[in-house]
PDB file of N, H, CA, C and O in Angstrom:
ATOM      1  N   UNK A   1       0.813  -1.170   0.000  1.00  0.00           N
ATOM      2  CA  UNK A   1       0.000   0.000   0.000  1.00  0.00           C
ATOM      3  C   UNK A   1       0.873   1.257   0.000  1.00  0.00           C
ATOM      4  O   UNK A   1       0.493   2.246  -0.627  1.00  0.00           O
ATOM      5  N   UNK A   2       2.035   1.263   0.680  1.00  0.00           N
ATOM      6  H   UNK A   2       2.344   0.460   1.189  1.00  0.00           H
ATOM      7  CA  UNK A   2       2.516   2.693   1.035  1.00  0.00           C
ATOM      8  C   UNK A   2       3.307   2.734  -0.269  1.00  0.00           C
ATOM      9  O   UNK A   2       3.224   3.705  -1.021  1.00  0.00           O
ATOM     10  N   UNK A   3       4.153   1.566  -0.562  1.00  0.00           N
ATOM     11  H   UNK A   3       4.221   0.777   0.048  1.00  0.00           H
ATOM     12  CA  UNK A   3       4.761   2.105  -1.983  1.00  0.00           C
ATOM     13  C   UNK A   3       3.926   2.405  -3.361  1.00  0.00           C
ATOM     14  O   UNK A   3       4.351   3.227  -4.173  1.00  0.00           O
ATOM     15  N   UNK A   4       2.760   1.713  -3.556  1.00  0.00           N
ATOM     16  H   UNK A   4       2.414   1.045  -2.896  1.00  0.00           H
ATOM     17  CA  UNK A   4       1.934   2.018  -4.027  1.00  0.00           C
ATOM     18  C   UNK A   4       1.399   3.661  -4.068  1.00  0.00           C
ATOM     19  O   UNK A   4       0.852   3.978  -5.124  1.00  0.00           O
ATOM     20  N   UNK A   5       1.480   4.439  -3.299  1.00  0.00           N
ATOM     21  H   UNK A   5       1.924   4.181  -2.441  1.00  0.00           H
ATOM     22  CA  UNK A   5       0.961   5.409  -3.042  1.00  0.00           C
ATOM     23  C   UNK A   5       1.927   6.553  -3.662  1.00  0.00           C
ATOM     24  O   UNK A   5       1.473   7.588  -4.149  1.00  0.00           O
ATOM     25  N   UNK A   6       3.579   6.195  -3.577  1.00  0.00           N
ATOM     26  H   UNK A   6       3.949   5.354  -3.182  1.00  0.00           H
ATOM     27  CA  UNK A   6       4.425   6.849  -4.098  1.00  0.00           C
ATOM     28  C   UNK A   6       4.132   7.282  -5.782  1.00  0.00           C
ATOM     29  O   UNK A   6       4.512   8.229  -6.471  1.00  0.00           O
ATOM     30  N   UNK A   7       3.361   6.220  -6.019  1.00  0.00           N
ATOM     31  H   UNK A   7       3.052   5.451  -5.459  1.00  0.00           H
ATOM     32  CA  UNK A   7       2.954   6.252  -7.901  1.00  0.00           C
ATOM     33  C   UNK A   7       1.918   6.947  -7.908  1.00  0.00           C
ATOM     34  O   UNK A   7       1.759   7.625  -8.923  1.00  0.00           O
ATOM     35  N   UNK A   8       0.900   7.039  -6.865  1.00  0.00           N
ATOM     36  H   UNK A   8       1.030   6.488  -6.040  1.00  0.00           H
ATOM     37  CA  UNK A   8      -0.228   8.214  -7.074  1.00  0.00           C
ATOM     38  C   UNK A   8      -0.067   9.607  -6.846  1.00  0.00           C
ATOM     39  O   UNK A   8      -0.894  10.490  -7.070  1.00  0.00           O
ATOM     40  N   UNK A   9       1.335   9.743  -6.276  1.00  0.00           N
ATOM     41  H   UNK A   9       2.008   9.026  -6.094  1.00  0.00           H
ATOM     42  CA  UNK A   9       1.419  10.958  -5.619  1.00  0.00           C
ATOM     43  C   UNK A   9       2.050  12.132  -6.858  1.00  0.00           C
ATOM     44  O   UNK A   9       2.547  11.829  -7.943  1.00  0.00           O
ATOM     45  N   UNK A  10       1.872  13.339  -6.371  1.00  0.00           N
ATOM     46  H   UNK A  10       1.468  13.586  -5.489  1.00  0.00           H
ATOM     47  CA  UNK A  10       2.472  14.043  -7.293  1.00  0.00           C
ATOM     48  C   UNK A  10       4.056  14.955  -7.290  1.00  0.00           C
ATOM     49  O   UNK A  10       4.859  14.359  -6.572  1.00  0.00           O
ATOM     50  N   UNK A  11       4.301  15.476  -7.547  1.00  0.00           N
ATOM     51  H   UNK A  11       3.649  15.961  -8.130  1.00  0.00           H
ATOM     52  CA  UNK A  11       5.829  15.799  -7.132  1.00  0.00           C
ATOM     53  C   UNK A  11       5.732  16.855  -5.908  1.00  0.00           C
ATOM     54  O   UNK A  11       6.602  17.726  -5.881  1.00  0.00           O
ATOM     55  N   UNK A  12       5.131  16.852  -5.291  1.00  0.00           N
ATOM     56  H   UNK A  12       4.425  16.145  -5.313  1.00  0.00           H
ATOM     57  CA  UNK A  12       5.374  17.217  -3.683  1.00  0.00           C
ATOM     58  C   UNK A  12       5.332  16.359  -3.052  1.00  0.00           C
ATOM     59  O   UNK A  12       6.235  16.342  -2.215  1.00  0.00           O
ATOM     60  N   UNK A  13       4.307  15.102  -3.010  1.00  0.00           N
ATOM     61  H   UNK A  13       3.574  15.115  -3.690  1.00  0.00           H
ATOM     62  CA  UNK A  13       4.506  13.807  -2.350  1.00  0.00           C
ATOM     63  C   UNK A  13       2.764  14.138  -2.346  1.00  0.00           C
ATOM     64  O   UNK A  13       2.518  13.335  -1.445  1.00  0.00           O
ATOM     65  N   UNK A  14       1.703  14.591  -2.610  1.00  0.00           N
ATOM     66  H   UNK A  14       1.903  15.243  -3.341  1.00  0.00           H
ATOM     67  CA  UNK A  14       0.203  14.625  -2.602  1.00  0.00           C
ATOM     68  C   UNK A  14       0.155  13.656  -3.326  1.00  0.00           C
ATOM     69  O   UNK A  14       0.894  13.021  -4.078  1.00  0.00           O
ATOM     70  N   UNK A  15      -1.291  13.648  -2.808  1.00  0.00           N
ATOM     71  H   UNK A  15      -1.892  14.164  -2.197  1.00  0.00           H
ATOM     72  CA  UNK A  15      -2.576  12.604  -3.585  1.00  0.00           C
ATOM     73  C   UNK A  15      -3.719  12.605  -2.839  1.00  0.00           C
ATOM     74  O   UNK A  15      -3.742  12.687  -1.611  1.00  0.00           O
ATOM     75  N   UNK A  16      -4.780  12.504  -3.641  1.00  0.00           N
ATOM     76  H   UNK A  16      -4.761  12.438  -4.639  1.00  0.00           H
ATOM     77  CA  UNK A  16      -6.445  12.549  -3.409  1.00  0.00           C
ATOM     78  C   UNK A  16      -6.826  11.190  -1.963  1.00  0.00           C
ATOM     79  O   UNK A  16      -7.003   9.974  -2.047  1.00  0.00           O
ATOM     80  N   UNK A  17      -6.823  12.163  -0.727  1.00  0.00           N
ATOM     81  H   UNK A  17      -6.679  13.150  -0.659  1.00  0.00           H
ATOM     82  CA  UNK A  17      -7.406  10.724   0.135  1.00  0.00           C
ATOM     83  C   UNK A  17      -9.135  10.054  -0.272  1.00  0.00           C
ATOM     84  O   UNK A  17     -10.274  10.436  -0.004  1.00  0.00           O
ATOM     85  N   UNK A  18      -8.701   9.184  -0.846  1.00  0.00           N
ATOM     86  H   UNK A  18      -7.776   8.874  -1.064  1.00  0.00           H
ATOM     87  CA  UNK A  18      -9.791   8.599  -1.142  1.00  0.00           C
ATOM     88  C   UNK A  18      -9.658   6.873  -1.332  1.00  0.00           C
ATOM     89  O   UNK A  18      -9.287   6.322  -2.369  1.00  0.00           O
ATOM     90  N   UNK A  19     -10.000   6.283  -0.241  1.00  0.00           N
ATOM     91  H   UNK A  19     -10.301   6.731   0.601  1.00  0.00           H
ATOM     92  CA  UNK A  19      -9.751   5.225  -0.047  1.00  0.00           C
ATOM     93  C   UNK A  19     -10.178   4.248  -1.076  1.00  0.00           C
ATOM     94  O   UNK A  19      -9.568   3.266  -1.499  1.00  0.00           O
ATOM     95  N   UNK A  20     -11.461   4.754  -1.429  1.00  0.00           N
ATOM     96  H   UNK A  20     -11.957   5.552  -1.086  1.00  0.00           H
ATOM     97  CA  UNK A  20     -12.054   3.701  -2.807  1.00  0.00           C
ATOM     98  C   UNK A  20     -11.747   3.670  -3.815  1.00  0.00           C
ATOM     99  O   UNK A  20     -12.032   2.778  -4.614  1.00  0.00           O
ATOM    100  N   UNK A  21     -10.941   4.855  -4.076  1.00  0.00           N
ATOM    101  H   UNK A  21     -10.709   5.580  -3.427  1.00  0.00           H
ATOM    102  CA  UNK A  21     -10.320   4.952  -5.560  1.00  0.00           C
ATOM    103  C   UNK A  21      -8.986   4.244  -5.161  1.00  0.00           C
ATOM    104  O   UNK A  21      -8.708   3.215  -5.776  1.00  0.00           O
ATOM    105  N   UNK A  22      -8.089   4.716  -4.144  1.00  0.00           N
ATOM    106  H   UNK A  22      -8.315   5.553  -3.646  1.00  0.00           H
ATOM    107  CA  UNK A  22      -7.033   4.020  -3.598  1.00  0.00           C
ATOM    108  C   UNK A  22      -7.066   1.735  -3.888  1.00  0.00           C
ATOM    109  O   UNK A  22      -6.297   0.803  -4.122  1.00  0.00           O
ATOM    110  N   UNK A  23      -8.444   2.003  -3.649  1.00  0.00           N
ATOM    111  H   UNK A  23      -9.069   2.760  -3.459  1.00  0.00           H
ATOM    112  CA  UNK A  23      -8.669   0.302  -3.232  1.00  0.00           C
ATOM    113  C   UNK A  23      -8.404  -0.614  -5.002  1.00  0.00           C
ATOM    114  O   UNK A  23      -7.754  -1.577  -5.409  1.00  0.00           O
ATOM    115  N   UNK A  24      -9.179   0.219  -5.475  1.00  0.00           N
ATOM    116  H   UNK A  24      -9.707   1.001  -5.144  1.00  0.00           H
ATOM    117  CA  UNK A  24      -9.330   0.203  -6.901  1.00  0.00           C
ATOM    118  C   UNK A  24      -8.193   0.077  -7.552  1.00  0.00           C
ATOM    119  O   UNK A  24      -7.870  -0.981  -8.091  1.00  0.00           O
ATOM    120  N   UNK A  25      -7.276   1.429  -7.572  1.00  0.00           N
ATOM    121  H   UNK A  25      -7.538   2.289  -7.134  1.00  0.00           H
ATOM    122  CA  UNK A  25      -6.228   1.538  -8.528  1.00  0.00           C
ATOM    123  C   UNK A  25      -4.983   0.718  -8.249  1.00  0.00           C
ATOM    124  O   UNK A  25      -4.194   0.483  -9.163  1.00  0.00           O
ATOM    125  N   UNK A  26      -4.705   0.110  -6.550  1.00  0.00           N
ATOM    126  H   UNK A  26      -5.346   0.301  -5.807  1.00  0.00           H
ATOM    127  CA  UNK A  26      -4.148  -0.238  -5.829  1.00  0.00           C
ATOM    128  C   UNK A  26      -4.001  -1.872  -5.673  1.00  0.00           C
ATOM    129  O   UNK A  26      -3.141  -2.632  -6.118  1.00  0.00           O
ATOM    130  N   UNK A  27      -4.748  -2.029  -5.161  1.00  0.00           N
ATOM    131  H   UNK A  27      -5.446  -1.411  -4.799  1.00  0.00           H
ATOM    132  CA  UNK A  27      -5.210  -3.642  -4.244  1.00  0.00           C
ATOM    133  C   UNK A  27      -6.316  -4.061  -4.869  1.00  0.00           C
ATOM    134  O   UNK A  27      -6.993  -4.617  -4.004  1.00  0.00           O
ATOM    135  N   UNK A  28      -6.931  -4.105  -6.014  1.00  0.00           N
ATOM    136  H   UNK A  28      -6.381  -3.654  -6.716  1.00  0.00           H
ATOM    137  CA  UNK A  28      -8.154  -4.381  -6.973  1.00  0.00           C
ATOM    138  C   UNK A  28      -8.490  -5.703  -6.298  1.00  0.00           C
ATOM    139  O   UNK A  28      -9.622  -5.953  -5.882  1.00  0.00           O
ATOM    140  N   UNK A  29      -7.073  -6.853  -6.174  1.00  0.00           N
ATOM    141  H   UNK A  29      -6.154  -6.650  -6.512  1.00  0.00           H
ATOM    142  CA  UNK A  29      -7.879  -7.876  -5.651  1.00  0.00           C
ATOM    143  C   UNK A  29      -7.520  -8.409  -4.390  1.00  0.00           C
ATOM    144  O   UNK A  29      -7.909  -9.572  -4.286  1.00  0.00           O
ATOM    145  N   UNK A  30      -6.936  -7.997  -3.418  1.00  0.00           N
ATOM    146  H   UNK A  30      -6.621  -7.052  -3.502  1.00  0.00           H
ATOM    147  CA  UNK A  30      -6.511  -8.040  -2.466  1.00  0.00           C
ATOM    148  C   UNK A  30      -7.723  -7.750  -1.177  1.00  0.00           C
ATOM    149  O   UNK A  30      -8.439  -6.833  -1.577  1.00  0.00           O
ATOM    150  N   UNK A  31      -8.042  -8.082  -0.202  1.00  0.00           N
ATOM    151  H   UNK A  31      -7.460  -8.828   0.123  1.00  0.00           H
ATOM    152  CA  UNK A  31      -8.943  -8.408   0.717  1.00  0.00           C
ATOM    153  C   UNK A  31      -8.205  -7.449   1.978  1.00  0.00           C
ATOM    154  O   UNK A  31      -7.499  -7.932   2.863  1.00  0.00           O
ATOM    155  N   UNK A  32      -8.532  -6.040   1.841  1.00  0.00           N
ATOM    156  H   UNK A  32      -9.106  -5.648   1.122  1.00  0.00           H
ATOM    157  CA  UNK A  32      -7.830  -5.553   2.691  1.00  0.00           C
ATOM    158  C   UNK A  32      -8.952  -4.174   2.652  1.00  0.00           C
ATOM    159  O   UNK A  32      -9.700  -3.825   1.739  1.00  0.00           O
ATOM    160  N   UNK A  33      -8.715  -3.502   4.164  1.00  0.00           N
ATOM    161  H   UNK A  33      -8.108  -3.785   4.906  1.00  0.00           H
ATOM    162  CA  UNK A  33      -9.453  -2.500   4.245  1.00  0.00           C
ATOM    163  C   UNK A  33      -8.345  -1.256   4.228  1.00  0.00           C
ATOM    164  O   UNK A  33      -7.450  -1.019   5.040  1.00  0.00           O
ATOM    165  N   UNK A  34      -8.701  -0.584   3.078  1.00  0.00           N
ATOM    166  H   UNK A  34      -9.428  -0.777   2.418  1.00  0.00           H
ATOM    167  CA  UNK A  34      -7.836   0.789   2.803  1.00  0.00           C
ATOM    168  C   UNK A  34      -8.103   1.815   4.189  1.00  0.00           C
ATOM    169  O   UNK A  34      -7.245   2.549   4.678  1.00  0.00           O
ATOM    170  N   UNK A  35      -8.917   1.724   4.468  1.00  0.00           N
ATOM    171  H   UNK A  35      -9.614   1.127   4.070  1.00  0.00           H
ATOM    172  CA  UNK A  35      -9.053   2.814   5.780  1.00  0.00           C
ATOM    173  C   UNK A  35      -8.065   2.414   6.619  1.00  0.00           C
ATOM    174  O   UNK A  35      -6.882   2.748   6.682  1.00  0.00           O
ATOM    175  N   UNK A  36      -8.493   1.912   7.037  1.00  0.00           N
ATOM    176  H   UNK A  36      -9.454   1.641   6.986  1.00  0.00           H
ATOM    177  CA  UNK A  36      -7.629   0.877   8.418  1.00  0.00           C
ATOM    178  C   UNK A  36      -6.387   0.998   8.085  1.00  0.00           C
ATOM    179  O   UNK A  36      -5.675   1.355   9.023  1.00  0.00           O
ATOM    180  N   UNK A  37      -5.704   0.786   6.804  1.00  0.00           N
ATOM    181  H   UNK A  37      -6.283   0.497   6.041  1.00  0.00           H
ATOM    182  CA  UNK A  37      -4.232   0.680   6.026  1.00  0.00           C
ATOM    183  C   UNK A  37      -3.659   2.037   6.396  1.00  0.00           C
ATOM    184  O   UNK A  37      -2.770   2.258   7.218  1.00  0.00           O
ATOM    185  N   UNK A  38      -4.461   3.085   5.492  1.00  0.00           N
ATOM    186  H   UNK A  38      -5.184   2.906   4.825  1.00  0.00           H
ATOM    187  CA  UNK A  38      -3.935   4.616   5.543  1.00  0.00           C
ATOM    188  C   UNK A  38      -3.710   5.372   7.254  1.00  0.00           C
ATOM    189  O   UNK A  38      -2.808   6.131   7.607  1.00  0.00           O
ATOM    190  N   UNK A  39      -4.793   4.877   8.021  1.00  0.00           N
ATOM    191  H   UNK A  39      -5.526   4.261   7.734  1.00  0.00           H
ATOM    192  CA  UNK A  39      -4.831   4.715   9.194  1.00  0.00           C
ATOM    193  C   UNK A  39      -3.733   4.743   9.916  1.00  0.00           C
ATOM    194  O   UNK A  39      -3.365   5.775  10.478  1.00  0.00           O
ATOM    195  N   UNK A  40      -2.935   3.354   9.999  1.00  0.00           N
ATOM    196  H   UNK A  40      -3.234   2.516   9.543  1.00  0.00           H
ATOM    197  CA  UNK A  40      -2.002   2.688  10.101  1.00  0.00           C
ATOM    198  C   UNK A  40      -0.811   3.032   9.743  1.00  0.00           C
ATOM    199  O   UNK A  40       0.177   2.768  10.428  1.00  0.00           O
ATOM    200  N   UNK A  41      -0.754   3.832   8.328  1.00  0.00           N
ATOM    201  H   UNK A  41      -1.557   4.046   7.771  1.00  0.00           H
ATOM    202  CA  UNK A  41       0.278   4.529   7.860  1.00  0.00           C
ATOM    203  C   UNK A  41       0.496   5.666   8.486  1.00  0.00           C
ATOM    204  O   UNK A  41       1.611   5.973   8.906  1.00  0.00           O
ATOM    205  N   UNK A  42      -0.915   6.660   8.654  1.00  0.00           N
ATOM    206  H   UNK A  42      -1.821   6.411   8.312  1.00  0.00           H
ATOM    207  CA  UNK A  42      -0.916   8.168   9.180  1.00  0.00           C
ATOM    208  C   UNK A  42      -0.285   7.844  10.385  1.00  0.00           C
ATOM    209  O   UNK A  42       0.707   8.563  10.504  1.00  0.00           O
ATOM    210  N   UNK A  43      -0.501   6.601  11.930  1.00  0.00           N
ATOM    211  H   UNK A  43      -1.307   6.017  11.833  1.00  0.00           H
ATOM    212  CA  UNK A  43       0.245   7.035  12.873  1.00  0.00           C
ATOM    213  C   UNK A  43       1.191   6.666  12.952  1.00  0.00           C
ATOM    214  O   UNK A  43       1.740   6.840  14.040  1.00  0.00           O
ATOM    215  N   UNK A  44       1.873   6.020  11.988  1.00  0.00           N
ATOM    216  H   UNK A  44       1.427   5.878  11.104  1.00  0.00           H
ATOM    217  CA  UNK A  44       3.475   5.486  11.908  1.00  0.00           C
ATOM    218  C   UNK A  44       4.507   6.588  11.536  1.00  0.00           C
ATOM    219  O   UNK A  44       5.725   6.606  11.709  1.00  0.00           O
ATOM    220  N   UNK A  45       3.643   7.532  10.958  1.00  0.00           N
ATOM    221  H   UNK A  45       2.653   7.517  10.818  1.00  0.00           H
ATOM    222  CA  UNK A  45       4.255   8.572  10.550  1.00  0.00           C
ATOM    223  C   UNK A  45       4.704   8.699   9.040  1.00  0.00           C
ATOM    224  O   UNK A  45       5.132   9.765   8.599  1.00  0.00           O
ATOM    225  N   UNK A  46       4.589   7.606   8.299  1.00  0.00           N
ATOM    226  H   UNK A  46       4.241   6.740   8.657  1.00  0.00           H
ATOM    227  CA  UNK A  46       4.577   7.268   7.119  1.00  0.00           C
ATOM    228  C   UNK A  46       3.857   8.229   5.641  1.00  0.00           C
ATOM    229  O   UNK A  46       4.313   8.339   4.502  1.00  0.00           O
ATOM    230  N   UNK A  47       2.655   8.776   6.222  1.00  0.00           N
ATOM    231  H   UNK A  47       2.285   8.687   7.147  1.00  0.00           H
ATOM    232  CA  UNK A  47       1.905   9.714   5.800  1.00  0.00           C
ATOM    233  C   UNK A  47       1.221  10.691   6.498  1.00  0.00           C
ATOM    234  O   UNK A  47       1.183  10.390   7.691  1.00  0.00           O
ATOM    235  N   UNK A  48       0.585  11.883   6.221  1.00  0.00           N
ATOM    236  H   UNK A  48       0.616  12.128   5.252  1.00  0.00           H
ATOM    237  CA  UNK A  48      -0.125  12.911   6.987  1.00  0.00           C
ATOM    238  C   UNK A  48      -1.185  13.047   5.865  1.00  0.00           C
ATOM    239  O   UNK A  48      -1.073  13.325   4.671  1.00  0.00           O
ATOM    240  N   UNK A  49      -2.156  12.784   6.577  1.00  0.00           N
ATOM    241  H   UNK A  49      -2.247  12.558   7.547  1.00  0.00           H
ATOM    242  CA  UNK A  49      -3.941  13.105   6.399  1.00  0.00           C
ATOM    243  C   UNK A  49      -4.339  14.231   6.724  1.00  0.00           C
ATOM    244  O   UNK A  49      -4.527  14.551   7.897  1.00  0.00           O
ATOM    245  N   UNK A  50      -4.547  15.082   5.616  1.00  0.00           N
ATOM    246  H   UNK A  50      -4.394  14.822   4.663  1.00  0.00           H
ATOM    247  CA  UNK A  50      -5.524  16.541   5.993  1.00  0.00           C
ATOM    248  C   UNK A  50      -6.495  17.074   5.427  1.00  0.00           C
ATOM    249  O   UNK A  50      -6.676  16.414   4.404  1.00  0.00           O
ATOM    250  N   UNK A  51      -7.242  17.893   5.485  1.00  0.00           N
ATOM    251  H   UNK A  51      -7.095  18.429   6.316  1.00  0.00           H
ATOM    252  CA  UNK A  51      -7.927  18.416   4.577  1.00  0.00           C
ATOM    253  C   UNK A  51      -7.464  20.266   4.124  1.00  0.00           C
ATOM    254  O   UNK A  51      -6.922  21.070   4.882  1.00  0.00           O
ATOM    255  N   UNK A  52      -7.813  20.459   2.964  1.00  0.00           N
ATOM    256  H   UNK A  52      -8.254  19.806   2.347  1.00  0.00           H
ATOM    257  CA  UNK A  52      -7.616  21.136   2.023  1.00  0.00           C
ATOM    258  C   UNK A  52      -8.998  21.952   1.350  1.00  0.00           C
ATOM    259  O   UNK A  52     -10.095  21.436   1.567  1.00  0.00           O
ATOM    260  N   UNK A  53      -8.945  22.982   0.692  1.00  0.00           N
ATOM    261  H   UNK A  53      -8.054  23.401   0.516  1.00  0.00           H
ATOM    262  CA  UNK A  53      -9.662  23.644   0.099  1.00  0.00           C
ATOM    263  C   UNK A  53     -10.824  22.389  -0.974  1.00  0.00           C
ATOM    264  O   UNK A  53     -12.022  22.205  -1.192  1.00  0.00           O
ATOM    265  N   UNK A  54      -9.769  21.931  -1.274  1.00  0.00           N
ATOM    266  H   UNK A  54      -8.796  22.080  -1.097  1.00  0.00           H
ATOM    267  CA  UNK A  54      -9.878  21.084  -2.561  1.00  0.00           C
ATOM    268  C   UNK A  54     -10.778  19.294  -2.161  1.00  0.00           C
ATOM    269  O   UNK A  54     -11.555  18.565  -2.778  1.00  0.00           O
ATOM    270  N   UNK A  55     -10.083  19.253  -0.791  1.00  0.00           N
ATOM    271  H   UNK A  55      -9.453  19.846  -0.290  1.00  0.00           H
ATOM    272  CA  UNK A  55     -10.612  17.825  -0.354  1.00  0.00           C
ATOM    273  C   UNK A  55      -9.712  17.100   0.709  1.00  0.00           C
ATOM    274  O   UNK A  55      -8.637  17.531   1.124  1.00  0.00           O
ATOM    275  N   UNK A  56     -10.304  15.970   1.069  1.00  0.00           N
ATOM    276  H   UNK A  56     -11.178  15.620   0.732  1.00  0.00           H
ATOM    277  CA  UNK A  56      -9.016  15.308   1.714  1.00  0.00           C
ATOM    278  C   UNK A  56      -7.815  15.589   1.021  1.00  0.00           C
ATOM    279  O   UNK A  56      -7.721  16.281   0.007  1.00  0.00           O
ATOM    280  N   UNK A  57      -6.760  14.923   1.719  1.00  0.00           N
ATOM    281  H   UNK A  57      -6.837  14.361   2.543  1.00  0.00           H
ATOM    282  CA  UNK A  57      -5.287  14.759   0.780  1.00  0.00           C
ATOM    283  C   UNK A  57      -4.659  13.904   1.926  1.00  0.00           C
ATOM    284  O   UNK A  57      -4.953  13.850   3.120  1.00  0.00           O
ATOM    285  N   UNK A  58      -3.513  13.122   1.057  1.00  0.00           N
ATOM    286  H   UNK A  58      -3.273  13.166   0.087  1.00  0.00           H
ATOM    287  CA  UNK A  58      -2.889  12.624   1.850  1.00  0.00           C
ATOM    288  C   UNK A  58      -1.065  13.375   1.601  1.00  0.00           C
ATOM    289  O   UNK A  58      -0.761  14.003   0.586  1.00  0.00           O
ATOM    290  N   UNK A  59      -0.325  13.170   2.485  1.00  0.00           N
ATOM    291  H   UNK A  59      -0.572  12.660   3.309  1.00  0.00           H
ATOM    292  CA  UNK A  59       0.608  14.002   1.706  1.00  0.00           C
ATOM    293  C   UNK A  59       2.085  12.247   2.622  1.00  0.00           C
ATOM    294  O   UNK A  59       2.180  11.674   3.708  1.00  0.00           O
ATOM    295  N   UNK A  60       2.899  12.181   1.115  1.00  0.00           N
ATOM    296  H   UNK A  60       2.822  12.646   0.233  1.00  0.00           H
ATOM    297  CA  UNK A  60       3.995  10.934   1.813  1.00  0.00           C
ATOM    298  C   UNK A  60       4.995  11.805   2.596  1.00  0.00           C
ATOM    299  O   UNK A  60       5.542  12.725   1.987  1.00  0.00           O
ATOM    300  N   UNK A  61       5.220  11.639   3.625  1.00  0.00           N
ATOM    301  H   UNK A  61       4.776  10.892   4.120  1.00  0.00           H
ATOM    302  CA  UNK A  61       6.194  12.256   4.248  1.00  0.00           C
ATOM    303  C   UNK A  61       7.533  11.677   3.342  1.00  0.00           C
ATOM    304  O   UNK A  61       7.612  10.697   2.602  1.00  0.00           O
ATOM    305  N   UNK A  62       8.431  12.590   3.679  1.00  0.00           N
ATOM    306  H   UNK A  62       8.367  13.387   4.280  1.00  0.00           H
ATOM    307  CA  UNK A  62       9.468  12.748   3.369  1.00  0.00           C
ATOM    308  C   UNK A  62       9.498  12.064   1.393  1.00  0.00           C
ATOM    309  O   UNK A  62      10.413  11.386   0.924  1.00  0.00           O
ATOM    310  N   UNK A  63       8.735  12.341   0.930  1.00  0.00           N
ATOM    311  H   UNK A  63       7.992  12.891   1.311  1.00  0.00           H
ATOM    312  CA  UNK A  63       8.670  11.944  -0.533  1.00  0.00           C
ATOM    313  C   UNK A  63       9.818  11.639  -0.910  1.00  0.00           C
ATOM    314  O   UNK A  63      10.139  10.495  -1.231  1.00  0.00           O
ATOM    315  N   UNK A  64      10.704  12.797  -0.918  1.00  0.00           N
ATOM    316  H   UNK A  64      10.443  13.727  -0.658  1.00  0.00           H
ATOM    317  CA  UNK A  64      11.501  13.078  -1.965  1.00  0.00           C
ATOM    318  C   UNK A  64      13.168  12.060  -1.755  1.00  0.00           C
ATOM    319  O   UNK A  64      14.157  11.795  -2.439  1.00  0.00           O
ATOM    320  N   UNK A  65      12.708  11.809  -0.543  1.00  0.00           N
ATOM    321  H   UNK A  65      11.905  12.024   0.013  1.00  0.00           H
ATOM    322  CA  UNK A  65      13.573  10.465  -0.110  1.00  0.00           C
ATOM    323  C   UNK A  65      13.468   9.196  -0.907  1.00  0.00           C
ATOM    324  O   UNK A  65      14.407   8.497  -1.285  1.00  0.00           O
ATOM    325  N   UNK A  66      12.368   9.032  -1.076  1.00  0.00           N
ATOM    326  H   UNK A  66      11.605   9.600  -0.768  1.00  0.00           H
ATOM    327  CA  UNK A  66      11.746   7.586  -1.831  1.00  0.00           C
ATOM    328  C   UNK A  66      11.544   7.664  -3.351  1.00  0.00           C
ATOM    329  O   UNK A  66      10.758   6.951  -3.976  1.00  0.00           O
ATOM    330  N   UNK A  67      12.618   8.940  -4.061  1.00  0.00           N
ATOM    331  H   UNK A  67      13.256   9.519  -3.553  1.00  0.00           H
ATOM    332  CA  UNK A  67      12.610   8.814  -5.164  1.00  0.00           C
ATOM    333  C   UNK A  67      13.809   8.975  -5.635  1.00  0.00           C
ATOM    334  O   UNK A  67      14.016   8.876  -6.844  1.00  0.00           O
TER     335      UNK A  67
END
């Protein structure tokens, strides 16, 4: 899931929090709950969950490391 997320993101490290599209583009067949996942990521510190003008967002910490 988390490296996965590096490919949705854009060159700040964003992307649209949206778990169902996430589930979709991601884990199509995999038996896993994206909430719970991103969840999991946000308190590891892995990612930060916020909201925005625009919508949720998720933003990868330290992106620019993982490229």
């Amino acid at each position: 899931m988390f490296q996965g997320l590096w490919c949705e993101a854009d060159r700040e490290g964003r992307l649209a929090d949206e778990p169902v599209e996430l589930k979709i583009r991601l884990l199509p067949l995999d038996q896993i709950d994206v909430e719970a996942a991103l969840a999991t990521l946000d308190r590891a510190g892995l990612i930060q969950r916020y909201a925005s003008e625009g919508g949720r967002v998720i933003l990868v910490s330290n992106f620019m490391c993982y490229q």
